[in-house]
mmCIF entry with sequence, helices, sheets and N, C-alpha, C, O atoms, coordinates in Angstrom:
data_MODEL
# 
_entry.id   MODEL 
# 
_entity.id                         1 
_entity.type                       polymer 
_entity.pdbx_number_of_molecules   1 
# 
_entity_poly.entity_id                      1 
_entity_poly.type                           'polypeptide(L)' 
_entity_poly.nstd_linkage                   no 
_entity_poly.nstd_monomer                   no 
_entity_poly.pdbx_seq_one_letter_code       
;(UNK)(UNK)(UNK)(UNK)(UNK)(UNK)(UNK)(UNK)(UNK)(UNK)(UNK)(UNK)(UNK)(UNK)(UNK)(UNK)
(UNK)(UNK)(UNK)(UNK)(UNK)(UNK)(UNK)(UNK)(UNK)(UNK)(UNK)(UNK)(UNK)(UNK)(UNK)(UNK)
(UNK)(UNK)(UNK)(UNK)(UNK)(UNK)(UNK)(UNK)(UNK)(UNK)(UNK)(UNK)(UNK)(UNK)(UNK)(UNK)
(UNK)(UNK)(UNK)(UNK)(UNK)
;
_entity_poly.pdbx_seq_one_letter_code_can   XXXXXXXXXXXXXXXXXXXXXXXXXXXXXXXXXXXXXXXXXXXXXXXXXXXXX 
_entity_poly.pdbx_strand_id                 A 
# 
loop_
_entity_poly_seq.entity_id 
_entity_poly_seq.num 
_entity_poly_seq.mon_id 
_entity_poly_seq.hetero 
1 1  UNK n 
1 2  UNK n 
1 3  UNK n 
1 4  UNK n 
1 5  UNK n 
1 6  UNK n 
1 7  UNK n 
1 8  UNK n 
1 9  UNK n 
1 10 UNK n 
1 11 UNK n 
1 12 UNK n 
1 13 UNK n 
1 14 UNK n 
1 15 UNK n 
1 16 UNK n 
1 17 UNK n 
1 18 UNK n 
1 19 UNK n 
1 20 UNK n 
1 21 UNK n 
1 22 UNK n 
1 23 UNK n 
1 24 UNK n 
1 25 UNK n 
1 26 UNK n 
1 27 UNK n 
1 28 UNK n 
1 29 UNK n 
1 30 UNK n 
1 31 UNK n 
1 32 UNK n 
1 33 UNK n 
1 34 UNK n 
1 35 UNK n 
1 36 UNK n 
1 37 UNK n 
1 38 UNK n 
1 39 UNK n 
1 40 UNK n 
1 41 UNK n 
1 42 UNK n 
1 43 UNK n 
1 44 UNK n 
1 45 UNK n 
1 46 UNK n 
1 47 UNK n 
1 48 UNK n 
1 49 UNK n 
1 50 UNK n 
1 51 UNK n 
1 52 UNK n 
1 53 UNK n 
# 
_struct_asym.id          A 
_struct_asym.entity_id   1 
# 
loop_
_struct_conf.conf_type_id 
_struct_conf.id 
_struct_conf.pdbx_PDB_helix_id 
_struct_conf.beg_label_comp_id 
_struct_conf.beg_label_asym_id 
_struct_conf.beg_label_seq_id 
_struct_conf.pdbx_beg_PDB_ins_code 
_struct_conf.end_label_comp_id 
_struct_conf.end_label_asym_id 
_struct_conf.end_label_seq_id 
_struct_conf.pdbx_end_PDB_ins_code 
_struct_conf.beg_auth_comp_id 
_struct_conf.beg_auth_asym_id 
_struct_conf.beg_auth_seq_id 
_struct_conf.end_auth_comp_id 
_struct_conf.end_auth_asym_id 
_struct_conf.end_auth_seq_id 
_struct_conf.pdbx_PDB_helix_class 
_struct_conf.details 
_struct_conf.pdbx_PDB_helix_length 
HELX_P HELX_P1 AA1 UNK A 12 ? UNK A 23 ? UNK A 12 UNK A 23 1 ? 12 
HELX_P HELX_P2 AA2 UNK A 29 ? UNK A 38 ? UNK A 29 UNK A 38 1 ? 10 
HELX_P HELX_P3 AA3 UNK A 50 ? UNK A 52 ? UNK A 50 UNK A 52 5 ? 3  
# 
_struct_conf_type.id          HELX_P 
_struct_conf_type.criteria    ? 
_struct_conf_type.reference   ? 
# 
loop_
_atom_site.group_PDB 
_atom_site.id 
_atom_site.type_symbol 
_atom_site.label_atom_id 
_atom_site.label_alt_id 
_atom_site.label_comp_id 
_atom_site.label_asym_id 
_atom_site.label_entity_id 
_atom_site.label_seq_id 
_atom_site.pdbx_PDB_ins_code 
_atom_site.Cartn_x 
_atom_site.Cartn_y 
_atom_site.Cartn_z 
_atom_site.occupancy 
_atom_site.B_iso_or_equiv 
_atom_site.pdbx_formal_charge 
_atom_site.auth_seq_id 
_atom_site.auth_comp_id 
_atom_site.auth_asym_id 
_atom_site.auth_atom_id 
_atom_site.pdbx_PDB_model_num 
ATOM 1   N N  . UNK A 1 1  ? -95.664  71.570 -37.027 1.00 0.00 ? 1  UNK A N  1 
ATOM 2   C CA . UNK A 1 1  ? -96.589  70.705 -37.712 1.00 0.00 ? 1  UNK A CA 1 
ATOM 3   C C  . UNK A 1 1  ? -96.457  69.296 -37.132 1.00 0.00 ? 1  UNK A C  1 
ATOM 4   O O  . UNK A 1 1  ? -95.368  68.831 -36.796 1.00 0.00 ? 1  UNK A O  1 
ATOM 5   N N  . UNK A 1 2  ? -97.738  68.570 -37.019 1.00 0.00 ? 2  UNK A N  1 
ATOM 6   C CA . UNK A 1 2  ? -97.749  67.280 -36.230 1.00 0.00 ? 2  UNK A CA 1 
ATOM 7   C C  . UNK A 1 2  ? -96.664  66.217 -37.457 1.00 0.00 ? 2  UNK A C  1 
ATOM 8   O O  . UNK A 1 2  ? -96.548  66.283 -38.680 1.00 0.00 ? 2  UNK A O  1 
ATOM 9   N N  . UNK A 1 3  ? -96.279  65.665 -36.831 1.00 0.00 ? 3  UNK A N  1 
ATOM 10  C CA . UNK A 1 3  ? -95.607  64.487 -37.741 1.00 0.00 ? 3  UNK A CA 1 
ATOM 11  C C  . UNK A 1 3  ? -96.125  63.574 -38.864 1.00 0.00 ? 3  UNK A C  1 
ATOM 12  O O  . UNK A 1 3  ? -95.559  62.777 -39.611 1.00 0.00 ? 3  UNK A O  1 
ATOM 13  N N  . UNK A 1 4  ? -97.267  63.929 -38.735 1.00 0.00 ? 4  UNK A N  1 
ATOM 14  C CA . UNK A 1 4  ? -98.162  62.395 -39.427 1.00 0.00 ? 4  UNK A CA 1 
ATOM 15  C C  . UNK A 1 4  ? -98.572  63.466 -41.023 1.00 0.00 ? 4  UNK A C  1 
ATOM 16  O O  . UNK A 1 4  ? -99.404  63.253 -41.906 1.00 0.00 ? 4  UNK A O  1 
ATOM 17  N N  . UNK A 1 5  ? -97.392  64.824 -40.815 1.00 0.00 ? 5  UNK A N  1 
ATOM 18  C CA . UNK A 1 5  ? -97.985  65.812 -42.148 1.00 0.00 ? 5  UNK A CA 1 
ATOM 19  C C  . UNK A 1 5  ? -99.544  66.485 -42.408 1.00 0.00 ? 5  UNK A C  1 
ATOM 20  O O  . UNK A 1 5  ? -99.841  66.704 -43.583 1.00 0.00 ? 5  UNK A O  1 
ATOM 21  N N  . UNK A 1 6  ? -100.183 66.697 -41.729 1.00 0.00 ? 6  UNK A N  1 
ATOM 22  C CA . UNK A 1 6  ? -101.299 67.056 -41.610 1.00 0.00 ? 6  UNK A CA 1 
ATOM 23  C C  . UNK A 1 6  ? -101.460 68.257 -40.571 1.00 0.00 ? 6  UNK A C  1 
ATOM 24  O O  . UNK A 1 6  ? -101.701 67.940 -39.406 1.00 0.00 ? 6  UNK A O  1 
ATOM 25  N N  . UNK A 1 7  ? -101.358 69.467 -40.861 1.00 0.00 ? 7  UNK A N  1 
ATOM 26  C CA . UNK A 1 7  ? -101.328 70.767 -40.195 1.00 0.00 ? 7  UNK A CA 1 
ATOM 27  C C  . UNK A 1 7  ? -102.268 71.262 -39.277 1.00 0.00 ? 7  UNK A C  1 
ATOM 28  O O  . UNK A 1 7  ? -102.130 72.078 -38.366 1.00 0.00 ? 7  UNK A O  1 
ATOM 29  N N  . UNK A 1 8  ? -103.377 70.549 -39.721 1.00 0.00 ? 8  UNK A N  1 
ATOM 30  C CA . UNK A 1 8  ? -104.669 70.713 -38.822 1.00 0.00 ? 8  UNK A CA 1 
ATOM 31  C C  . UNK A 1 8  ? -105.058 69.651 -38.082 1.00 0.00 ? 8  UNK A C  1 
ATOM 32  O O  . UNK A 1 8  ? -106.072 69.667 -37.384 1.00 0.00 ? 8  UNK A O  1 
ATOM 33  N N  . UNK A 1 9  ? -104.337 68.743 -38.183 1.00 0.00 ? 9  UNK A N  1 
ATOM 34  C CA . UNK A 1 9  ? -104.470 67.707 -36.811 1.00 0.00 ? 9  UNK A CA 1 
ATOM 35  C C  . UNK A 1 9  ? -103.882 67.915 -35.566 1.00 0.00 ? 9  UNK A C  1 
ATOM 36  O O  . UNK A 1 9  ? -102.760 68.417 -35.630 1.00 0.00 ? 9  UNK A O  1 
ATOM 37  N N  . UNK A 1 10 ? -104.350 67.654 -34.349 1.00 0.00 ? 10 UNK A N  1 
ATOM 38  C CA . UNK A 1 10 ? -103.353 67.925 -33.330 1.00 0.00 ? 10 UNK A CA 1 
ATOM 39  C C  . UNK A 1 10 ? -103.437 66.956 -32.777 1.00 0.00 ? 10 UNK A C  1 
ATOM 40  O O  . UNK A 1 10 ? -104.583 66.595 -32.509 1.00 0.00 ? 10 UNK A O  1 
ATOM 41  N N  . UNK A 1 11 ? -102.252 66.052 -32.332 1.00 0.00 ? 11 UNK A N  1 
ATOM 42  C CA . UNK A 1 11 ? -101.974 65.171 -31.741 1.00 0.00 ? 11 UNK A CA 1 
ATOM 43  C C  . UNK A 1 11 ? -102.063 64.877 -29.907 1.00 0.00 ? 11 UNK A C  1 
ATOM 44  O O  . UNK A 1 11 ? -101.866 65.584 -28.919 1.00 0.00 ? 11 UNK A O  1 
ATOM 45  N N  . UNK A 1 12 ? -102.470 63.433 -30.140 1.00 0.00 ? 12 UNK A N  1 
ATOM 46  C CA . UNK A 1 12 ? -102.366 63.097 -28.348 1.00 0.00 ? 12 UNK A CA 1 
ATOM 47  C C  . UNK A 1 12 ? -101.437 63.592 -28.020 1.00 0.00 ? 12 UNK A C  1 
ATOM 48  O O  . UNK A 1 12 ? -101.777 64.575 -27.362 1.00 0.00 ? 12 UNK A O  1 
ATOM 49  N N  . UNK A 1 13 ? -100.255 63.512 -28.078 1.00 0.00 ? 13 UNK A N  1 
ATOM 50  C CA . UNK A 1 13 ? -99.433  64.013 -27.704 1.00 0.00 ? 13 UNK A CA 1 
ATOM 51  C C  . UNK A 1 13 ? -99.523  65.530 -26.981 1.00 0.00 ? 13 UNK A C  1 
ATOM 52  O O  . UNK A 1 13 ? -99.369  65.929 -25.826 1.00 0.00 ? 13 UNK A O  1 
ATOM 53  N N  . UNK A 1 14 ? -99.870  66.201 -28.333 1.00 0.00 ? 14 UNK A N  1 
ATOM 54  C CA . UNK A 1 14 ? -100.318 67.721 -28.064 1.00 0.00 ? 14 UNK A CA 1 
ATOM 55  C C  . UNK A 1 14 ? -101.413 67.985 -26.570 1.00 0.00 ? 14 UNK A C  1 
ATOM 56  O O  . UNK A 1 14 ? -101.307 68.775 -25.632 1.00 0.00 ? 14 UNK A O  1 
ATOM 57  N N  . UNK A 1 15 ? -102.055 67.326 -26.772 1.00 0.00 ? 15 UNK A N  1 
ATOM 58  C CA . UNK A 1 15 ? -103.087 67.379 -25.974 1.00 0.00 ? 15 UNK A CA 1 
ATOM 59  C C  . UNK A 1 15 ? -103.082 67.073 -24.769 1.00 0.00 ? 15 UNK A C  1 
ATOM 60  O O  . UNK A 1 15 ? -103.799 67.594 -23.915 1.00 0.00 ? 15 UNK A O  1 
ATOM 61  N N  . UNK A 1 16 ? -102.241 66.164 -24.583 1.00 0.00 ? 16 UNK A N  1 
ATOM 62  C CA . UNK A 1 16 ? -101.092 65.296 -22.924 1.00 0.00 ? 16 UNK A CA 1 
ATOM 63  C C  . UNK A 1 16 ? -100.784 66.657 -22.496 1.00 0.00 ? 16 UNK A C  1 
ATOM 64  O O  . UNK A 1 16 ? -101.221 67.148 -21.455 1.00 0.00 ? 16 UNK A O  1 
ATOM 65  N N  . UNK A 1 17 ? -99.909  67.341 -23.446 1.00 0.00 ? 17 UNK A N  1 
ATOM 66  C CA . UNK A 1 17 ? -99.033  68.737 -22.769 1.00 0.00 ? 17 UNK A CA 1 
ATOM 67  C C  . UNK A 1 17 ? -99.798  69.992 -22.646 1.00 0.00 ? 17 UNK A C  1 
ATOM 68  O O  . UNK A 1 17 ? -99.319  71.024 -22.176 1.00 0.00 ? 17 UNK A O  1 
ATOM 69  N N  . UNK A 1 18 ? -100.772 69.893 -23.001 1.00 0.00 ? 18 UNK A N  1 
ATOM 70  C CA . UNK A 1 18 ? -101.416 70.894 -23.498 1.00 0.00 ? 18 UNK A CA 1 
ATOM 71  C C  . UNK A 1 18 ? -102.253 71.017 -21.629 1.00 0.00 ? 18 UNK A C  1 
ATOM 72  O O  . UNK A 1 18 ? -102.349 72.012 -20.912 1.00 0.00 ? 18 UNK A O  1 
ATOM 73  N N  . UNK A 1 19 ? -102.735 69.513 -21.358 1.00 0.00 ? 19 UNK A N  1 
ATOM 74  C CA . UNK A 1 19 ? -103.527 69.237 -20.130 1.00 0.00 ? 19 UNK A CA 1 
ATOM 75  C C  . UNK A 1 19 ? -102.546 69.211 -18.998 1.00 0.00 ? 19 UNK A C  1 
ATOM 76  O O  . UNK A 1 19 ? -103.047 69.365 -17.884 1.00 0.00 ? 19 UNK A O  1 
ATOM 77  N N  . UNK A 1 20 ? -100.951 69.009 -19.073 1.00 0.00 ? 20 UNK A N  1 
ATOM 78  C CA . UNK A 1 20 ? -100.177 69.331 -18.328 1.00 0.00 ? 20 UNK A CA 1 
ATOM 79  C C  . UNK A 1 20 ? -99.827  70.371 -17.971 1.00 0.00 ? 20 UNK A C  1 
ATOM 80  O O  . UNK A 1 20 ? -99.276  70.545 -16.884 1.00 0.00 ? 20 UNK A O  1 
ATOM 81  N N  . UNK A 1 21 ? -100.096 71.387 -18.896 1.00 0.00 ? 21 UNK A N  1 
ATOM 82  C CA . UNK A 1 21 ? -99.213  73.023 -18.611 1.00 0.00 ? 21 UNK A CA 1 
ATOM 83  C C  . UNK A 1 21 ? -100.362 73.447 -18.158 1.00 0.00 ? 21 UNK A C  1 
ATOM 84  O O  . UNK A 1 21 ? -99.942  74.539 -17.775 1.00 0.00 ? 21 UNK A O  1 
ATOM 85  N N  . UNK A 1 22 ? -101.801 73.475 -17.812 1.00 0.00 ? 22 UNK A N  1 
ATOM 86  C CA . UNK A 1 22 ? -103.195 73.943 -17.531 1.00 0.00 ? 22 UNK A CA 1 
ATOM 87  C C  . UNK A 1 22 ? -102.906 73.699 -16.297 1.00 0.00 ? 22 UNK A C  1 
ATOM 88  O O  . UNK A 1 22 ? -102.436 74.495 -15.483 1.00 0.00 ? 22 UNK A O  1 
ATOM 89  N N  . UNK A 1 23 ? -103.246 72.339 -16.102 1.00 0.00 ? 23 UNK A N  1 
ATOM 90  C CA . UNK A 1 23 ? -103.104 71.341 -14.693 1.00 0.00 ? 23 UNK A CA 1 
ATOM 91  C C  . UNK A 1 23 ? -101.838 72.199 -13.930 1.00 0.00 ? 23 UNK A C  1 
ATOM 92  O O  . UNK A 1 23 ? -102.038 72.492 -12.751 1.00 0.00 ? 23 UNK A O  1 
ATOM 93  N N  . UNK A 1 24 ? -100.604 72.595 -14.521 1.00 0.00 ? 24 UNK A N  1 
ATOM 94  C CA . UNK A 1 24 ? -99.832  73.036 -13.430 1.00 0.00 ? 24 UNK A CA 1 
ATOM 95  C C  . UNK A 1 24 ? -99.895  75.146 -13.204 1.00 0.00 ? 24 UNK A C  1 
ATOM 96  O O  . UNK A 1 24 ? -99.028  75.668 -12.503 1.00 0.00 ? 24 UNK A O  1 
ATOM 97  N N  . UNK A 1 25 ? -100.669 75.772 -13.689 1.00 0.00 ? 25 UNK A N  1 
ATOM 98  C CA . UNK A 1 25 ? -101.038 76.918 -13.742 1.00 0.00 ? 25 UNK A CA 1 
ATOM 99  C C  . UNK A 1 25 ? -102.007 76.909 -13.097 1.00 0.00 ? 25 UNK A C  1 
ATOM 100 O O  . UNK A 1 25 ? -102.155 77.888 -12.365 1.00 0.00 ? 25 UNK A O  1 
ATOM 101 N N  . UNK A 1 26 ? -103.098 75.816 -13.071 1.00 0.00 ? 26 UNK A N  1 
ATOM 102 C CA . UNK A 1 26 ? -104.009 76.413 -12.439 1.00 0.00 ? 26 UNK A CA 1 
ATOM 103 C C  . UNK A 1 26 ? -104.057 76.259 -11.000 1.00 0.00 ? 26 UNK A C  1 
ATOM 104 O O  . UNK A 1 26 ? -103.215 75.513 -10.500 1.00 0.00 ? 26 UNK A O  1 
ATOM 105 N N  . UNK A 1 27 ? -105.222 77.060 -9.958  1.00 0.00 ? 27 UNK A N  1 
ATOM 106 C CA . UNK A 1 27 ? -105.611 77.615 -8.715  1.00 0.00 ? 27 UNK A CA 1 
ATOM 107 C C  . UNK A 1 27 ? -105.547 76.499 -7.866  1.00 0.00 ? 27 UNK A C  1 
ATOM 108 O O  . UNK A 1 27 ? -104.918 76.226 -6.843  1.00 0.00 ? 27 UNK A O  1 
ATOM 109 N N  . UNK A 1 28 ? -106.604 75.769 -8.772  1.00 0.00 ? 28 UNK A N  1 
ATOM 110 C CA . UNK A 1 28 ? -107.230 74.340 -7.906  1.00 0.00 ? 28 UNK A CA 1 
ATOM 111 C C  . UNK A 1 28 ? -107.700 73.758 -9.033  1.00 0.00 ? 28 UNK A C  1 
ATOM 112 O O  . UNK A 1 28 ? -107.556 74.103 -10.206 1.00 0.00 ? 28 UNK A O  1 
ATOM 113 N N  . UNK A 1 29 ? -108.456 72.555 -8.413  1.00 0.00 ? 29 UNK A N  1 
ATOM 114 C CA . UNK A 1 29 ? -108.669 71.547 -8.773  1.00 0.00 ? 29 UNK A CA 1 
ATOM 115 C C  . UNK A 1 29 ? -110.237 71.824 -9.974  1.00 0.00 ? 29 UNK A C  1 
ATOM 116 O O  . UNK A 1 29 ? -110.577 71.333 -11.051 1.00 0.00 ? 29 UNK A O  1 
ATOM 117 N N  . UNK A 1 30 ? -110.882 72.963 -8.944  1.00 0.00 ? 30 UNK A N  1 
ATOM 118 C CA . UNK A 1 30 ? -112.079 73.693 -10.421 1.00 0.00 ? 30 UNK A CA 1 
ATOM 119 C C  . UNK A 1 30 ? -111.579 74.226 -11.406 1.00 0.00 ? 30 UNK A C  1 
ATOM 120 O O  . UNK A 1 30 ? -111.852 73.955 -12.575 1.00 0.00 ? 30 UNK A O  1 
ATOM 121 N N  . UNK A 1 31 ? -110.471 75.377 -10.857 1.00 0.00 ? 31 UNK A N  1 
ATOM 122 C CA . UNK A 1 31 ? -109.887 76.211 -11.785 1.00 0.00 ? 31 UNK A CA 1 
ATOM 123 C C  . UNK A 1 31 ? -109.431 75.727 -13.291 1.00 0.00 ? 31 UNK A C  1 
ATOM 124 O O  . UNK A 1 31 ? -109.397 76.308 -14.376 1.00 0.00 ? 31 UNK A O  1 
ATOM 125 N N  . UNK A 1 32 ? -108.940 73.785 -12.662 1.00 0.00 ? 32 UNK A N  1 
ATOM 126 C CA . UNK A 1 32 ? -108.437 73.538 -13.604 1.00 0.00 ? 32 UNK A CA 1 
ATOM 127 C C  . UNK A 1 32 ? -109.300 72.692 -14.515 1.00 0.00 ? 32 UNK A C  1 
ATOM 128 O O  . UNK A 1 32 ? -109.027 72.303 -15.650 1.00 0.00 ? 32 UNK A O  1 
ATOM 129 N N  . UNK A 1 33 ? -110.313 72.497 -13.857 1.00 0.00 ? 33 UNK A N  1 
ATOM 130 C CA . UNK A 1 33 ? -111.364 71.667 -14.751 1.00 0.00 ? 33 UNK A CA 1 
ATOM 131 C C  . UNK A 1 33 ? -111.595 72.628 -15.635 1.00 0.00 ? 33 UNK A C  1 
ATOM 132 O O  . UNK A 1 33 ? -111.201 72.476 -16.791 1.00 0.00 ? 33 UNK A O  1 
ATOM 133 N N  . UNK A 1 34 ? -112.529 74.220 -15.103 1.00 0.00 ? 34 UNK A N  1 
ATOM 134 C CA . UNK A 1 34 ? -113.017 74.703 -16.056 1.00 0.00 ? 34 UNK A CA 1 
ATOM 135 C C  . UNK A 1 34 ? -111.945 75.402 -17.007 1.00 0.00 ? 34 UNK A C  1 
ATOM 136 O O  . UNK A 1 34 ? -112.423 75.395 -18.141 1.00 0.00 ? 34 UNK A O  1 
ATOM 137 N N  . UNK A 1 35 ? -110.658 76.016 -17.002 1.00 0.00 ? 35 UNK A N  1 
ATOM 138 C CA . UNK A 1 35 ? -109.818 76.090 -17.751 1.00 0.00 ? 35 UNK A CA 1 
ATOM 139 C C  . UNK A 1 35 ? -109.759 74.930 -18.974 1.00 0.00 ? 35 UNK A C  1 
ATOM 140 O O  . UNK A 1 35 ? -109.673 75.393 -20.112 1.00 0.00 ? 35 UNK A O  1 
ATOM 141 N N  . UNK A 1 36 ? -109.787 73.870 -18.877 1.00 0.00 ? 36 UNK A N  1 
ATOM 142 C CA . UNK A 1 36 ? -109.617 72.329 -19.748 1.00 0.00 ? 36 UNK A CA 1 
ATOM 143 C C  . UNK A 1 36 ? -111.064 72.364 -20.404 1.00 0.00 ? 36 UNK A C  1 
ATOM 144 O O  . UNK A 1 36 ? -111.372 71.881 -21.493 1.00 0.00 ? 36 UNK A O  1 
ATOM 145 N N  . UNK A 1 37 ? -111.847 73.009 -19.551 1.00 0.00 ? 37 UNK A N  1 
ATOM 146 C CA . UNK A 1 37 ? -113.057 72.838 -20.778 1.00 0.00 ? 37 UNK A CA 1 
ATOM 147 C C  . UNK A 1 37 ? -112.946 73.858 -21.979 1.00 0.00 ? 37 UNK A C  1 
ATOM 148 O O  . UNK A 1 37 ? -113.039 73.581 -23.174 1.00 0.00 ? 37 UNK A O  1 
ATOM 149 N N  . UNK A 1 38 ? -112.687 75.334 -21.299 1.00 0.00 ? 38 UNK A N  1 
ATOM 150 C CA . UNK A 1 38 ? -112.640 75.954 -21.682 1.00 0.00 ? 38 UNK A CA 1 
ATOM 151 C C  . UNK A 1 38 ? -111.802 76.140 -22.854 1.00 0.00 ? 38 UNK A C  1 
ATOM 152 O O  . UNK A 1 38 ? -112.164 76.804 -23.825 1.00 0.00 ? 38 UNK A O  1 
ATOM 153 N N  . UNK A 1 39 ? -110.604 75.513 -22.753 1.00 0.00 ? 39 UNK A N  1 
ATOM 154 C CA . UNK A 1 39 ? -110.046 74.976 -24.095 1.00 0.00 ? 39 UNK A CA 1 
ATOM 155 C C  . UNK A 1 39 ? -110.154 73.880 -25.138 1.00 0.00 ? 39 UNK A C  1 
ATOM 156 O O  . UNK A 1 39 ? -109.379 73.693 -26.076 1.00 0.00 ? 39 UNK A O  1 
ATOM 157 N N  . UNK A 1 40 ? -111.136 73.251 -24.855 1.00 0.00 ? 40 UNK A N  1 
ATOM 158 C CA . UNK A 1 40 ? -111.662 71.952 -25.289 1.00 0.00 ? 40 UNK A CA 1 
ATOM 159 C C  . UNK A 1 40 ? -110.652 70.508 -25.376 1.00 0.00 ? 40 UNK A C  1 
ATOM 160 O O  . UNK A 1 40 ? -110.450 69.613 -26.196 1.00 0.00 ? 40 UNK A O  1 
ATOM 161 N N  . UNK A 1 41 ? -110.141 70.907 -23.922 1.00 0.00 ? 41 UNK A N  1 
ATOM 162 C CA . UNK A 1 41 ? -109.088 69.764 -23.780 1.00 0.00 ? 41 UNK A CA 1 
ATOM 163 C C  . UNK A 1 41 ? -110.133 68.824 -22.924 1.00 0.00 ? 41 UNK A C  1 
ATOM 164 O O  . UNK A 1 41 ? -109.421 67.947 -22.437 1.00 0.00 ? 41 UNK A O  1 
ATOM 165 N N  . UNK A 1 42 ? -111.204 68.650 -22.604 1.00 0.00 ? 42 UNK A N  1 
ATOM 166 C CA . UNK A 1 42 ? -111.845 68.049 -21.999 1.00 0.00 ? 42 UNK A CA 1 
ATOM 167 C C  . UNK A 1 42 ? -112.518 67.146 -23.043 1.00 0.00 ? 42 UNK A C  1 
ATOM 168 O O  . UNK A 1 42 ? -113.040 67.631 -24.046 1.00 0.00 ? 42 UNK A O  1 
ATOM 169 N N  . UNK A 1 43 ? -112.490 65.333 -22.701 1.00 0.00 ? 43 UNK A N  1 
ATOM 170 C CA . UNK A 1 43 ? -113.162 64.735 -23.976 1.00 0.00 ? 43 UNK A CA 1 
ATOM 171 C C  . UNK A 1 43 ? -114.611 64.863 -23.406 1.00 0.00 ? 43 UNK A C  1 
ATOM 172 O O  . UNK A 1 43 ? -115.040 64.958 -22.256 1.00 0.00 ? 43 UNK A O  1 
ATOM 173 N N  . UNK A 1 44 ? -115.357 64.820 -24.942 1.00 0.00 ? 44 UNK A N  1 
ATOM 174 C CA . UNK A 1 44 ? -117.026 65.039 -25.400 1.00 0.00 ? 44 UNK A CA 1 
ATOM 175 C C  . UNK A 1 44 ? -117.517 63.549 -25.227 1.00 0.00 ? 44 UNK A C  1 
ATOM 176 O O  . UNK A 1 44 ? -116.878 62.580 -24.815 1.00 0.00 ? 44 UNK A O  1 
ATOM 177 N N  . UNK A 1 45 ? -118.595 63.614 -25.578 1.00 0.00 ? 45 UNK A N  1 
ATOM 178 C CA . UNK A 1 45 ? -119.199 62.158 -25.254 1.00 0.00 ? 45 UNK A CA 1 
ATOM 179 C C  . UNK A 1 45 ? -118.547 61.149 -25.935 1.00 0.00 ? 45 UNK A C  1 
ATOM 180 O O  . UNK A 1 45 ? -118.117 60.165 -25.333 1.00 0.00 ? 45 UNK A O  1 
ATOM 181 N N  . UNK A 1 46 ? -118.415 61.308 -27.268 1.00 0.00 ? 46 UNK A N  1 
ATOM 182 C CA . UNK A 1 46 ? -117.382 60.533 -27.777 1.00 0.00 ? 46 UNK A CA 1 
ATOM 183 C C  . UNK A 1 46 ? -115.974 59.943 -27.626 1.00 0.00 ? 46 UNK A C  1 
ATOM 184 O O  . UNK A 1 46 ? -115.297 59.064 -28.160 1.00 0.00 ? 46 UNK A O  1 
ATOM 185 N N  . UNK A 1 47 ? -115.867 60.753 -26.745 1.00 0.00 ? 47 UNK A N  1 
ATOM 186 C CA . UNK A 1 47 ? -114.144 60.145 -25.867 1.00 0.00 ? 47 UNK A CA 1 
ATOM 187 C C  . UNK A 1 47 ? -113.165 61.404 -26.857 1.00 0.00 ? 47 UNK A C  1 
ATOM 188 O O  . UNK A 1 47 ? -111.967 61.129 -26.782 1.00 0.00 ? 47 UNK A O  1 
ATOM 189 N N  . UNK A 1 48 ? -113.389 62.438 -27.566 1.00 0.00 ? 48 UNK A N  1 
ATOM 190 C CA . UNK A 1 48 ? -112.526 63.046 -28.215 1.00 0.00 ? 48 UNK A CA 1 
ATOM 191 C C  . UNK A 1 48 ? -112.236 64.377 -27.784 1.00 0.00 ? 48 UNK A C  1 
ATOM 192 O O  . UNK A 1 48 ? -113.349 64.834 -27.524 1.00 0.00 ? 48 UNK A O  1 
ATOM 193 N N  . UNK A 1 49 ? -111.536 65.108 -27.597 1.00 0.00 ? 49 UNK A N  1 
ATOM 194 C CA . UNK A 1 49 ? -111.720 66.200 -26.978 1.00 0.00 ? 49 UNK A CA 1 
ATOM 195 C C  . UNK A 1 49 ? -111.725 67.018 -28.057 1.00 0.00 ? 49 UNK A C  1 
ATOM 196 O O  . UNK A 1 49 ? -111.028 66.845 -29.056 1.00 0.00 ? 49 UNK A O  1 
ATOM 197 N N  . UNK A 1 50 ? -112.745 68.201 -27.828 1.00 0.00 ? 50 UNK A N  1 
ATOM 198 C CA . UNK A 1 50 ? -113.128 69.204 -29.137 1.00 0.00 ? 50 UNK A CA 1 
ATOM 199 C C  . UNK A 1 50 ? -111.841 69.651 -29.905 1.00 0.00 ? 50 UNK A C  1 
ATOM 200 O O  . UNK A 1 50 ? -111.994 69.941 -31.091 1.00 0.00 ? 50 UNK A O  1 
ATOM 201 N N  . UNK A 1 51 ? -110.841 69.721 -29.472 1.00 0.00 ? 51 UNK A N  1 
ATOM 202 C CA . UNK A 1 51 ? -109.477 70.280 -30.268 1.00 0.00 ? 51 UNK A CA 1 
ATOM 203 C C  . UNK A 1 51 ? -109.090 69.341 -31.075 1.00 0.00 ? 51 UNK A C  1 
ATOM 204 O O  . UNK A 1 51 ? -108.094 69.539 -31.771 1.00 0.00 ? 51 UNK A O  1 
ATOM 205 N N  . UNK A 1 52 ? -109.670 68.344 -31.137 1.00 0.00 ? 52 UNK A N  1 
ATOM 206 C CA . UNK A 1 52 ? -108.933 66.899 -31.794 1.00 0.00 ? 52 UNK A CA 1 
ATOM 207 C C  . UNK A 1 52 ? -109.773 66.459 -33.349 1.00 0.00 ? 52 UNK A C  1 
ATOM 208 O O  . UNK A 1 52 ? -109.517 65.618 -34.211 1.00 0.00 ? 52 UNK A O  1 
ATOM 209 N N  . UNK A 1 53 ? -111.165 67.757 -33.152 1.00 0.00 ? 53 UNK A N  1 
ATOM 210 C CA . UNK A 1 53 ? -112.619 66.745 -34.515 1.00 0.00 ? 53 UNK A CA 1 
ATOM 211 C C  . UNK A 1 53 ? -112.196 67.683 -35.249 1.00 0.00 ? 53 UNK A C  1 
ATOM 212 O O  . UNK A 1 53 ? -112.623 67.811 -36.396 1.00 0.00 ? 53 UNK A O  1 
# 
C-alpha cells in the first residue's frame, strides 16, 4: 500500500519503477514505447499517466 494510506493510488514513485523495469526488458526503443503505452505508463494530454486518474 502507497504510504500516503490510500490503496488505490499509485505513486510517482511507482510509476519511475514501473517505467524502469519496461525500459530494461524491452527489445528496443518501439518495443518499449509501445509496452509503456500499453500499460498506461505513458502520460495523456494532461501530463498524467492513465495508471495514476
Amino acid at each position: 500500500m502507497p504510504r500516503n494510506g490510500d490503496p488505490s493510488r499509485i505513486s510517482d514513485e511507482q510509476v519511475h519503477r514501473a517505467r524502469v523495469a519496461v525500459a530494461r526488458g524491452a527489445l528496443g526503443a518501439e518495443d518499449c514505447r509501445m509496452l509503456l503505452d500499453m500499460l498506461g505508463l505513458v502520460p495523456g494530454e494532461d501530463g498524467v499517466p492513465p495508471v495514476q486518474r
